[in-house]
C-alpha positions as a Markdown table, in Angstrom:
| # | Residue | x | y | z |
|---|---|---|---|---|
| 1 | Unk | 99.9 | 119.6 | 85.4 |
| 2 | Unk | 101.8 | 119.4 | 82.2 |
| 3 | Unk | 104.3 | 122.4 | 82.0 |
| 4 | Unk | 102.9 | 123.1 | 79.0 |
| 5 | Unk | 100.0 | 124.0 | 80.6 |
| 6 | Unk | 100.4 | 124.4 | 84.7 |
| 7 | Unk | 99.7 | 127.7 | 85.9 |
| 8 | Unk | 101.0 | 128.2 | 89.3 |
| 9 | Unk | 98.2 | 127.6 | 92.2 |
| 10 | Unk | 95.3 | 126.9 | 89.6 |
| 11 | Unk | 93.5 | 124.2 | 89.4 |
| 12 | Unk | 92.4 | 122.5 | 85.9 |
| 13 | Unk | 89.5 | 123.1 | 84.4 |
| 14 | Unk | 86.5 | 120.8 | 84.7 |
| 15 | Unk | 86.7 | 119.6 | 80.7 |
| 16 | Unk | 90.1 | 118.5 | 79.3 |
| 17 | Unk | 91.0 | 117.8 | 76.3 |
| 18 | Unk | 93.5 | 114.9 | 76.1 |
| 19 | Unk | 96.1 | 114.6 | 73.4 |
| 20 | Unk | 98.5 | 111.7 | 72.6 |
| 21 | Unk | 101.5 | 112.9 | 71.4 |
| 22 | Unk | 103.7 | 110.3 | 69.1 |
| 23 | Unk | 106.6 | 109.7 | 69.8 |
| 24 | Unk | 110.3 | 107.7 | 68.8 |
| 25 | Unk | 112.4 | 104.9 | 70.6 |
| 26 | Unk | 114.9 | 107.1 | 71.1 |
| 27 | Unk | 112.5 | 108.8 | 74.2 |
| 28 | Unk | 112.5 | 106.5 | 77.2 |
| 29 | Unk | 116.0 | 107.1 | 77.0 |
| 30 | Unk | 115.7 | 111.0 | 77.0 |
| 31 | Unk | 112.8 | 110.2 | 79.7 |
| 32 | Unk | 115.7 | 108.1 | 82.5 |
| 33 | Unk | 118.2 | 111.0 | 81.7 |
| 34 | Unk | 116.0 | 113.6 | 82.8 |
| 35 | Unk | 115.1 | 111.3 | 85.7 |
| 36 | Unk | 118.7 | 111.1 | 86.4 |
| 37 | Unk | 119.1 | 114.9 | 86.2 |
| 38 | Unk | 115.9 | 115.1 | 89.0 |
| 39 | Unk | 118.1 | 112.7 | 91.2 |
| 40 | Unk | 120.6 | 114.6 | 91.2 |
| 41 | Unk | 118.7 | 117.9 | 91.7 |
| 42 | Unk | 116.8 | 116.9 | 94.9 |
| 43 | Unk | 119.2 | 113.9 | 95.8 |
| 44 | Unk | 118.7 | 114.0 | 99.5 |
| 45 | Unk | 114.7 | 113.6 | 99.4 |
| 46 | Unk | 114.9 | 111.5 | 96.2 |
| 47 | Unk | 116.9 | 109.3 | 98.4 |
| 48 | Unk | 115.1 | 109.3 | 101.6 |
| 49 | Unk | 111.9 | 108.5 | 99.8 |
| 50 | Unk | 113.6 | 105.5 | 98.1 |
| 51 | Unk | 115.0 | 104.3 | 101.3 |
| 52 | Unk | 111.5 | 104.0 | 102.9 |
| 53 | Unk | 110.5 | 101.4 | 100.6 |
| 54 | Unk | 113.3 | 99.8 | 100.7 |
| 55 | Unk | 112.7 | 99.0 | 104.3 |
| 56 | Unk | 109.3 | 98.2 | 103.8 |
| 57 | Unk | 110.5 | 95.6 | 101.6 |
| 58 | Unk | 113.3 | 94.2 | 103.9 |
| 59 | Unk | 109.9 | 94.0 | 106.6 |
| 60 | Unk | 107.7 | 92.4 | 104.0 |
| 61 | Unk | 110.3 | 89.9 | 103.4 |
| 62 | Unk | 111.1 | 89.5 | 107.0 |
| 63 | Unk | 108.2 | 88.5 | 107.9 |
| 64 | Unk | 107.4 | 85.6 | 105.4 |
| 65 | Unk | 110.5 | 84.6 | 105.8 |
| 66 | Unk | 109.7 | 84.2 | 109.9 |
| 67 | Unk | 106.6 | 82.8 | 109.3 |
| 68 | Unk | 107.8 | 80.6 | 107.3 |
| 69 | Unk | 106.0 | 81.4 | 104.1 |
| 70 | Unk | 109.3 | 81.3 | 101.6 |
| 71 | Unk | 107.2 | 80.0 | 98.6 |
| 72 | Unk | 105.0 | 83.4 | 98.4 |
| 73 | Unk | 108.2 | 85.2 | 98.0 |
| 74 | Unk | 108.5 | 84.8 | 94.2 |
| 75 | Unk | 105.5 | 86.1 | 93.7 |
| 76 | Unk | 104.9 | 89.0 | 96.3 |
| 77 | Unk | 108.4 | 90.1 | 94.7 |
| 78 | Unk | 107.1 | 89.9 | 90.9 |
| 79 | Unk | 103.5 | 91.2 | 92.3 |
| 80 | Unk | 105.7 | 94.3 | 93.1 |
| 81 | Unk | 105.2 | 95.2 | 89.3 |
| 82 | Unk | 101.4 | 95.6 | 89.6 |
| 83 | Unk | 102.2 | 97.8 | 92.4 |
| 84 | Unk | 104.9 | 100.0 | 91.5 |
| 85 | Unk | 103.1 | 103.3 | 89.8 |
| 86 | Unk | 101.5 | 103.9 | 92.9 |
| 87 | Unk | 104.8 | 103.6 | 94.6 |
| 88 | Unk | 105.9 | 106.5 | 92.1 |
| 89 | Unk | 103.6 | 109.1 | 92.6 |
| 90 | Unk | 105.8 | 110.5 | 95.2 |
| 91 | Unk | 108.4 | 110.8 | 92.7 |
| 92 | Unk | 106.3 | 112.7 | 90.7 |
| 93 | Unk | 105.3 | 115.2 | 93.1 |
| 94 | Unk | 109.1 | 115.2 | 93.6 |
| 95 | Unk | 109.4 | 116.0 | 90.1 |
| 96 | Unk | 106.1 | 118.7 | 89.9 |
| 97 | Unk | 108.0 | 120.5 | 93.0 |
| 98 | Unk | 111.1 | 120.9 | 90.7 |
| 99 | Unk | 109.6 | 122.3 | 87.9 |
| 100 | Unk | 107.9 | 124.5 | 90.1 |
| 101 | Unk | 111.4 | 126.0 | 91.2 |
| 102 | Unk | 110.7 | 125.2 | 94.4 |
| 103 | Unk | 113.2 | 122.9 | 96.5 |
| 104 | Unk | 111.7 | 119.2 | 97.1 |
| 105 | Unk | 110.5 | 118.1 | 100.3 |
| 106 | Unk | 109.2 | 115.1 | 101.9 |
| 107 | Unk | 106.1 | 116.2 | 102.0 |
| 108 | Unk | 105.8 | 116.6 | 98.3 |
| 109 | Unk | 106.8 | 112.7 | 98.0 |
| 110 | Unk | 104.3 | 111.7 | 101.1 |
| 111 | Unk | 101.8 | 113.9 | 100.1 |
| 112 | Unk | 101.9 | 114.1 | 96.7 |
| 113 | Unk | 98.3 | 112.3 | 96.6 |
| 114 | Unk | 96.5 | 114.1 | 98.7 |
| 115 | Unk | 94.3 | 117.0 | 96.1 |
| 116 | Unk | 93.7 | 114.1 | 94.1 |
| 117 | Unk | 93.1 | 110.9 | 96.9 |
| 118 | Unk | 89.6 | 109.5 | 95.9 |
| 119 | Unk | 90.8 | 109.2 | 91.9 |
| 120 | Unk | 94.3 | 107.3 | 92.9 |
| 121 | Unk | 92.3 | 105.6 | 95.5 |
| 122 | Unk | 90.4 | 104.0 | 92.8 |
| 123 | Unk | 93.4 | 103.7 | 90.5 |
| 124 | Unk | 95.0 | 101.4 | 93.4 |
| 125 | Unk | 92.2 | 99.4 | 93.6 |
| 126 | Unk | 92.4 | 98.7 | 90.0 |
| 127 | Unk | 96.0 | 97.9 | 90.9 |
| 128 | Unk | 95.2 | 95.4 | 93.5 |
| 129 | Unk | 92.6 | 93.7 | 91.3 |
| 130 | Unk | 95.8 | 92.9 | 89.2 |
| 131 | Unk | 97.6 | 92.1 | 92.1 |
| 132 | Unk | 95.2 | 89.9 | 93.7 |
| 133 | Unk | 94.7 | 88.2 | 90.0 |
| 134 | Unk | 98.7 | 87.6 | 90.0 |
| 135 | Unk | 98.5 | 85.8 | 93.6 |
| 136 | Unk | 95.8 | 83.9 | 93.0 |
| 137 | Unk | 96.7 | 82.2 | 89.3 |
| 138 | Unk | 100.7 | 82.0 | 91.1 |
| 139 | Unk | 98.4 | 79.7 | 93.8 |
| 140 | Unk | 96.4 | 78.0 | 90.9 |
| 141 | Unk | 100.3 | 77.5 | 88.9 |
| 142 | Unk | 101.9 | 76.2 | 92.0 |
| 143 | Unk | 99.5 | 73.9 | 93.1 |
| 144 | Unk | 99.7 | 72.3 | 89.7 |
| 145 | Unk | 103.5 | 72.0 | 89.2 |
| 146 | Unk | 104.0 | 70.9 | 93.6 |
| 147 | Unk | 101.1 | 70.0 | 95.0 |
| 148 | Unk | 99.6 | 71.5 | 97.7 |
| 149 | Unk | 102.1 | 71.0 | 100.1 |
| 150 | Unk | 105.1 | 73.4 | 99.9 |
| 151 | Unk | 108.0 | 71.9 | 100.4 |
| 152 | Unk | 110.7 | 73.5 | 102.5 |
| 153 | Unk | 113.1 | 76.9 | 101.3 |
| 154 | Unk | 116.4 | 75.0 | 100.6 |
| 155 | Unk | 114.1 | 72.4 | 98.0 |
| 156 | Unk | 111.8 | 74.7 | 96.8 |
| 157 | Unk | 114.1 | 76.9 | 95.3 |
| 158 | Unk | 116.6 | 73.9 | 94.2 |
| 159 | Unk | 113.5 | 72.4 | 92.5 |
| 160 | Unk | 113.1 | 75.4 | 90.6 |
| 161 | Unk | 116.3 | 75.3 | 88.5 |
| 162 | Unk | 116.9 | 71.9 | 88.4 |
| 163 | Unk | 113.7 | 70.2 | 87.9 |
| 164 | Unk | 111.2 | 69.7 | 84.7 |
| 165 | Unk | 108.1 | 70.9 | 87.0 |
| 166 | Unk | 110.0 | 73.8 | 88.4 |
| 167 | Unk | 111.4 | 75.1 | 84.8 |
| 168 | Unk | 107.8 | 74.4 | 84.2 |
| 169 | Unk | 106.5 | 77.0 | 86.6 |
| 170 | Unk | 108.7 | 79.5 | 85.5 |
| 171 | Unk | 108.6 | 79.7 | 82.3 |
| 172 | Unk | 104.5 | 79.3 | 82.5 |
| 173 | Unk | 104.6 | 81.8 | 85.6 |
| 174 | Unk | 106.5 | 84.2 | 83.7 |
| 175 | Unk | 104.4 | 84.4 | 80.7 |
| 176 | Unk | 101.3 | 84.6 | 82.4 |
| 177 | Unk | 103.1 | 87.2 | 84.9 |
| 178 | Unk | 104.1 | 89.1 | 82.0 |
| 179 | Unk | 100.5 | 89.5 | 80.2 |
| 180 | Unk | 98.9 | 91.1 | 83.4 |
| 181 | Unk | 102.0 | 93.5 | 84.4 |
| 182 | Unk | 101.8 | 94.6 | 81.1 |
| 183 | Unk | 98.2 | 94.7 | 81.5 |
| 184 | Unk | 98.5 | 96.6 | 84.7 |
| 185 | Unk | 101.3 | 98.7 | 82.9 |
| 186 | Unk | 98.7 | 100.0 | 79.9 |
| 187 | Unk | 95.9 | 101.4 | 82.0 |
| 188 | Unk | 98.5 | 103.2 | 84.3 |
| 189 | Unk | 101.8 | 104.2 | 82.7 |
| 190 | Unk | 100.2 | 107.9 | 82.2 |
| 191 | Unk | 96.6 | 107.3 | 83.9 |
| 192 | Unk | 98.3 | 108.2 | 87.2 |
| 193 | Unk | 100.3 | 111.3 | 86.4 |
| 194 | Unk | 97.5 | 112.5 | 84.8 |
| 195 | Unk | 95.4 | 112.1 | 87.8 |
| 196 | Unk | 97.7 | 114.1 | 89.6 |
| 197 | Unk | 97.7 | 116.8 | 87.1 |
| 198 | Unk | 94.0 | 117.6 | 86.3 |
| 199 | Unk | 90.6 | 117.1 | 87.5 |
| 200 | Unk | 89.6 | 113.6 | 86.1 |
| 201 | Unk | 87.9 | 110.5 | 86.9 |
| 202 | Unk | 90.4 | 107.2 | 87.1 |
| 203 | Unk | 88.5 | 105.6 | 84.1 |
| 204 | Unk | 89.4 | 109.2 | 82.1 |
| 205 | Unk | 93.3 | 108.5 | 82.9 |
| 206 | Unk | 93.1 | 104.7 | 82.3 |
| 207 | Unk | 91.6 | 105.5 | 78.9 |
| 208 | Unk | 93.9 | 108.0 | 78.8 |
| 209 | Unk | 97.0 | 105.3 | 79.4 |
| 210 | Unk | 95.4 | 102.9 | 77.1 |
| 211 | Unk | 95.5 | 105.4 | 74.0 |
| 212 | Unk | 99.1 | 106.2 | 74.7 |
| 213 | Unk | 100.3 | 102.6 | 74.9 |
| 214 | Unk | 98.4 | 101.9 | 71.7 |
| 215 | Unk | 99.5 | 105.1 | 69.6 |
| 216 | Unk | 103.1 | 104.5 | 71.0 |
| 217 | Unk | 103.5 | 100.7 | 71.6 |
| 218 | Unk | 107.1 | 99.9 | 70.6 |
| 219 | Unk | 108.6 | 102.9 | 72.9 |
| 220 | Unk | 106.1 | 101.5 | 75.2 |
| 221 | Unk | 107.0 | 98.3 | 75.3 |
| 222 | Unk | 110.6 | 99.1 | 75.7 |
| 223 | Unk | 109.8 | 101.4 | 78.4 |
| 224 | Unk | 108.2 | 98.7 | 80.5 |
| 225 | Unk | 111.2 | 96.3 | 79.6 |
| 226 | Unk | 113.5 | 99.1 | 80.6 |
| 227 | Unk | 111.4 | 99.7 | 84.0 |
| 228 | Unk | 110.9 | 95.8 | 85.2 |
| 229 | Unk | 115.0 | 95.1 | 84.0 |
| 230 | Unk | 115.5 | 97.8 | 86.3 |
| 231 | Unk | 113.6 | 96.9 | 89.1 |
| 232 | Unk | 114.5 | 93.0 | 89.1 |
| 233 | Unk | 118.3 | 94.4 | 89.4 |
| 234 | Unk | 117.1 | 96.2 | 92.4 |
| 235 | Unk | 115.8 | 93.3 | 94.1 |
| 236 | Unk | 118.2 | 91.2 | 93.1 |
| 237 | Unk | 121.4 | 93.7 | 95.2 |
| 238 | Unk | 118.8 | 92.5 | 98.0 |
| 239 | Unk | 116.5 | 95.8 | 97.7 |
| 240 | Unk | 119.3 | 98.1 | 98.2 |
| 241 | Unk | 119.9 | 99.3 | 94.6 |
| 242 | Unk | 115.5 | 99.8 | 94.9 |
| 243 | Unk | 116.5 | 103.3 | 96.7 |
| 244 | Unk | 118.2 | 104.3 | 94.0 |
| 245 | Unk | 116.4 | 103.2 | 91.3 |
| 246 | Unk | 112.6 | 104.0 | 92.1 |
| 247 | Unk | 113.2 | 107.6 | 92.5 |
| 248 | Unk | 114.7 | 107.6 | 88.9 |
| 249 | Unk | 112.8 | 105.5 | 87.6 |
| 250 | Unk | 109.6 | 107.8 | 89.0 |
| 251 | Unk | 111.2 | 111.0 | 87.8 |
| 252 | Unk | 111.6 | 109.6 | 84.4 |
| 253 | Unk | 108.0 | 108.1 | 84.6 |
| 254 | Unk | 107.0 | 111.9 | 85.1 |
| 255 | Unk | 109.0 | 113.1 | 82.2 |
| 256 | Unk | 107.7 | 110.2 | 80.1 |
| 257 | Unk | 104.1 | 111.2 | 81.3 |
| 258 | Unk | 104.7 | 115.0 | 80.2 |
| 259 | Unk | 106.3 | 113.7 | 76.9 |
| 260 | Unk | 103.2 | 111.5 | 75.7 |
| 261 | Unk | 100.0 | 113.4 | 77.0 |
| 262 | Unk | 99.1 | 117.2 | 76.2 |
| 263 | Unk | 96.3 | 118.5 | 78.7 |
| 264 | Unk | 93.9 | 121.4 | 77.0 |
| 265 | Unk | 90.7 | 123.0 | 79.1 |
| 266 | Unk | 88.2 | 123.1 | 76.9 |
| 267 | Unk | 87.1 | 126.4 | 78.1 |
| 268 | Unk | 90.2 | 127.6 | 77.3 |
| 269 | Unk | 90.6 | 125.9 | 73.9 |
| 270 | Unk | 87.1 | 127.8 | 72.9 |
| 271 | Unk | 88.0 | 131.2 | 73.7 |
């Protein structure tokens, strides 16, 4: 919950009041220092949780590569956007566990969903609907630019930087890519810290998410420049800089998230 408001081993109440606070471009720097200074507090379990999907990225890849599926690779690797707030929330339990005084675990990064499952459940279907929309219109655009057939790895990707139909399909790709991962970005950035924090239904934290992105959108939108320019350099050292940089980047996430919202019980704001 936010610190604010978190009362050690008590639960929210059932009625919250949500607040969005304002705030200045000069925060979602503030918000990766203090993910930084998380890091560095609980390095070791930071770390380890970063590693694991690192691997499970090296196995995703793995495998398309061996089945010999290298033209879903652009896309299951910019599909990782839709994903990535759910990958988080073990950062943010990471986080909760510091503030807490207590020293981090891995079972406050693995089970950092579990009080709140059913709500995040329904926040990563939401999630997958995005990611399911991104495969299917990255079908739809590379159908139209190649045809149906896809040709093999060496001319696929040659044919992407040298050819008018594959500078075609990336700049159209990216722009479509970019309105639903910043689609995906509004109705989660805060929607699923808050979920973790208090007693709400997913549409409360979407609506929650929406607000925030609205009230703040330029520090918004430089915080989700700031979060995919991160990420792309992570898979571009080949996933390895990912084990560093998703920890941060889901401490900061945290901070960001206790920055923008204010939680209130209502019962408590009435007595």
């Amino acid at each position: 919950m936010n610190a604010a408001t978190r009362s050690a081993g008590q639960p929210s109440a059932p009625n919250v009041k949500i607040t969005i606070n304002p705030v200045g471009m000069d925060r979602p720097r503030a918000w990766l220092a203090a993910g930084f200074k998380d890091f560095r507090r609980a390095t070791a379990v930071s770390l380890a949780y970063g590693m694991f999907w690192v691997g499970l990225s090296i196995a995703i890849t793995a495998g398309a590569i061996m089945l010999d599926l290298w033209h879903w690779l652009l896309p299951l690797i910019a599909g990782f956007m839709f994903m990535g707030p759910l990958v988080a929330v073990g950062s943010y339990g990471i986080s909760r566990a510091l503030e807490e005084n207590r020293a981090p675990h891995l079972g406050d990064a693995f089970g950092a969903w579990r009080p709140h499952a059913g709500q995040l459940a329904m926040m990563g279907v939401m999630m997958m609907i995005f990611f399911l929309a991104w495969i299917r219109l990255a079908t739809l655009l590379f159908a139209l630019f190649f045809g149906f057939e896809a040709p093999g790895a060496a001319e696929l990707y040659a044919s992407l930087l040298t050819t008018p139909d594959g500078l075609g399909l990336i700049v159209v790709g990216t722009a479509v890519g970019a309105v639903l991962a910043f689609g995906a970005f509004a109705i989660s950035v805060v929607a699923i810290p808050t979920l973790m924090d208090q007693e709400l239904t997913f549409m409360e934290g979407i609506e929650a998410s929406v607000r925030t992105v609205a009230r703040n959108f330029r520090p918004m939108l430089l915080w989700a420049a700031i979060l995919t320019g991160c990420v792309l350099i992570g898979v571009l050292t080949f996933y390895i800089g990912l084990a560093l940089i998703l920890p941060v980047l889901g401490h900061a996430s945290w901070h960001a998230y206790e920055d923008l919202v204010r939680c209130e019980s209502v019962e408590r704001m009435a007595s």
